[in-house]
C-alpha positions in Angstrom: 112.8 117.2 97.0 111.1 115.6 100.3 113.5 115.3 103.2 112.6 111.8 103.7 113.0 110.6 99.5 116.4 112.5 99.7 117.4 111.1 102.9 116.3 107.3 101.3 118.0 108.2 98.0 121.3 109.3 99.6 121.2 105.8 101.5 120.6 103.6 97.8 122.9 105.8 96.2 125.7 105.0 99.2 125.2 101.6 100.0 124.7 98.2 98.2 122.0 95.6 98.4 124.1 94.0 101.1 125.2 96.5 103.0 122.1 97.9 104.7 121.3 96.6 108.0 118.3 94.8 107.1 119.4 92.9 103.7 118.1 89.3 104.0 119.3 86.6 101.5 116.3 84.9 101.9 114.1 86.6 103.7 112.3 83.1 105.3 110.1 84.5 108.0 108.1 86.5 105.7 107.8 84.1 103.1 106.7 81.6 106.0 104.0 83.2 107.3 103.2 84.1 103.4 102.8 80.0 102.4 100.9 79.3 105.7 98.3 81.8 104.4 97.7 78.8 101.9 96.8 81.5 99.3 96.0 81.5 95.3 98.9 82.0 93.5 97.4 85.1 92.1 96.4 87.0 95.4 97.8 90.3 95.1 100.6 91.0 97.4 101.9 94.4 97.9 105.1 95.0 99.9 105.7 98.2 101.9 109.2 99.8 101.7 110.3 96.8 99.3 112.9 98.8 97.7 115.3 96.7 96.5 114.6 93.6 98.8 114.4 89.8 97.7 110.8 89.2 98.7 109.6 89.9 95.3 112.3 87.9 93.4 111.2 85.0 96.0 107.5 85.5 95.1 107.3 85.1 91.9 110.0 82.3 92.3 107.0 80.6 94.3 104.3 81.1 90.9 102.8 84.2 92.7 101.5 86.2 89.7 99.6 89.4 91.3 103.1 91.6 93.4 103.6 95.1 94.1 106.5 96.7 95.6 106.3 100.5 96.9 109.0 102.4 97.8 110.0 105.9 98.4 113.5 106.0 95.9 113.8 105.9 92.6 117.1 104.2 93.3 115.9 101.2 95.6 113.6 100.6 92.7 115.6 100.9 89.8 118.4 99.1 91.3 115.5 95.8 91.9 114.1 96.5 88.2 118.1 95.8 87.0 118.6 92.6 89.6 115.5 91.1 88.1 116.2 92.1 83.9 112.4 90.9 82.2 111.0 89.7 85.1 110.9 93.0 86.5 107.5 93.6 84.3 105.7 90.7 85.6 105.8 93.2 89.0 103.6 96.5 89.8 105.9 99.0 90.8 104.9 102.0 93.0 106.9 104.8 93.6 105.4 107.1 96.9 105.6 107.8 100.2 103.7 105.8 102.2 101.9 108.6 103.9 100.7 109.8 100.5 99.7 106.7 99.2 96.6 106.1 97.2 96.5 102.6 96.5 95.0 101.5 93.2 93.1 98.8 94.1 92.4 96.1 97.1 94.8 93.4 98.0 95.2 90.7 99.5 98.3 90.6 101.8 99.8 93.7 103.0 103.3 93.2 104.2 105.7 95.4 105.5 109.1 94.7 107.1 111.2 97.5 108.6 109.3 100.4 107.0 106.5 101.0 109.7 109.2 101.8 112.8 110.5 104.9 110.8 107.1 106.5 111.7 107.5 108.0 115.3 104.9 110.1 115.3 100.9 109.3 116.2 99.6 110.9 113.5 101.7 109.4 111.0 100.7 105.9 112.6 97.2 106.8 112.0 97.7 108.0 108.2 99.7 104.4 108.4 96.8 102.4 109.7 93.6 104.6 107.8 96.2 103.5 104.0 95.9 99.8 105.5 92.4 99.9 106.2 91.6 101.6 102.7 93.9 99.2 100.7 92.6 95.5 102.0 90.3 93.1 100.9 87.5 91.6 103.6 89.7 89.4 105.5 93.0 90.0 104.0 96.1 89.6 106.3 98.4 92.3 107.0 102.3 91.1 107.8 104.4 93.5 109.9 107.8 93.4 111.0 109.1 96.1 112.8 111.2 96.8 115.4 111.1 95.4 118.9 110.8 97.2 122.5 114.5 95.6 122.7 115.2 96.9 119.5 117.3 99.9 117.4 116.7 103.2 118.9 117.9 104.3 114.8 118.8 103.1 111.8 120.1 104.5 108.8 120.6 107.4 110.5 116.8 108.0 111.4 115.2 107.7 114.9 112.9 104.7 114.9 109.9 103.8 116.6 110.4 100.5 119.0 106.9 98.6 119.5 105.4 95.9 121.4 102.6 93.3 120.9 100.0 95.5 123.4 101.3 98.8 121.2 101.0 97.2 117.9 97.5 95.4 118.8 96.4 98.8 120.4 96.8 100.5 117.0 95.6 98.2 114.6 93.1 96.5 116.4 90.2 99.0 115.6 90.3 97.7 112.1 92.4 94.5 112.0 91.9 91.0 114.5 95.8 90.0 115.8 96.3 86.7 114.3 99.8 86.1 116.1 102.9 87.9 116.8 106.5 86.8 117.7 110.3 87.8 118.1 112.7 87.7 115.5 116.7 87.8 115.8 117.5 89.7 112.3 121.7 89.1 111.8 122.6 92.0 110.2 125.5 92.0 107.5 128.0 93.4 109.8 127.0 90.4 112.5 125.4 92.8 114.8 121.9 91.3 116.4 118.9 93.4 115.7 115.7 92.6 117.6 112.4 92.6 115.8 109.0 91.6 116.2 106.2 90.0 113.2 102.5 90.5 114.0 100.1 89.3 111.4 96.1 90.4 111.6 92.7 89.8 109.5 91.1 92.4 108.0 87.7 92.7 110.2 
């Protein structure tokens, strides 16, 4: 098995829905700068490391009728797919690495909170940014939370890649216009402070 899936399995397999350090209820910031997008309720959405998250759930709360959700485990997935029961189908659900992902079509928002700071090194950034680039519509929006240069130094056990505006803008700008990008103070469930930023950008 890949290091990484095991490593992500282990963590499913080990810990409930709320207790990993970046479990939102609601996850409001993301769903925030979602609505101001003002899009059609069938853009197609695909969320990056979704695992077992709420955004989906929230989405198609909302009427959104076009969602995927990749994720490296089995386990983050399956665990979702049980949450939901039959609304499950109504979502597209990717199982891959990241790094090794060939997306099967073009969408509309990309959006990824928490995933894209477990990739330390440059030339997985690059694989990172050439997926983005092949995966989004002219002038779709990609929505990325990761952490801040204030940040985790780890999580889950995993180094983690901090990241500024001027880093995040230096990387993505050759394909993707920065449309804004502020701080977040994520509460974690065991009331520890984690310090993220959100950067949103056009497709060029």
């Amino acid at each position: 098995m890949n290091i990484k899936k095991e490593h992500w399995e282990t963590v499913y397999a080990d810990k409930l829905l709320t207790e990993v350090s970046w479990y939102e209820k609601k996850p409001e910031t993301s769903l925030n700068i979602i609505a101001d997008l003002n899009l059609p309720k069938n853009a197609a959405i695909i969320d990056i490391g979704g695992g077992d998250s709420l955004l989906a759930d929230h989405l198609l709360a909302l009427g959104y009728t076009d969602i995927a959700v990749l994720d490296i485990s089995d386990k983050a997935i399956e665990r979702a797919k049980i949450r939901l029961g039959d609304s499950a189908q109504q979502i597209e659900w990717i199982l891959s690495d990241i790094l090794e992902f060939k997306p099967p079509k073009a969408y509309d928002v990309w959006h990824d909170r928490a995933a894209f700071h477990f990739l330390t090194g440059e030339q997985d950034q690059r694989t990172y940014l050439k997926n983005v680039d092949l995966s989004l519509k002219a002038d779709a929006i990609m929505v990325l939370s990761t952490f801040a240069e204030d940040g985790p130094e780890r999580c889950s056990g995993l180094a983690v890649r901090q990241h500024s505006e001027k880093s995040l803008n230096k990387l993505f700008g050759e394909y993707l216009e920065k449309l804004q990008c502020f701080h977040i103070d994520h509460r974690t469930p065991f009331q520890t402070i984690q310090k993220f930023i959100y950067c949103s950008f056009r497709r060029r």
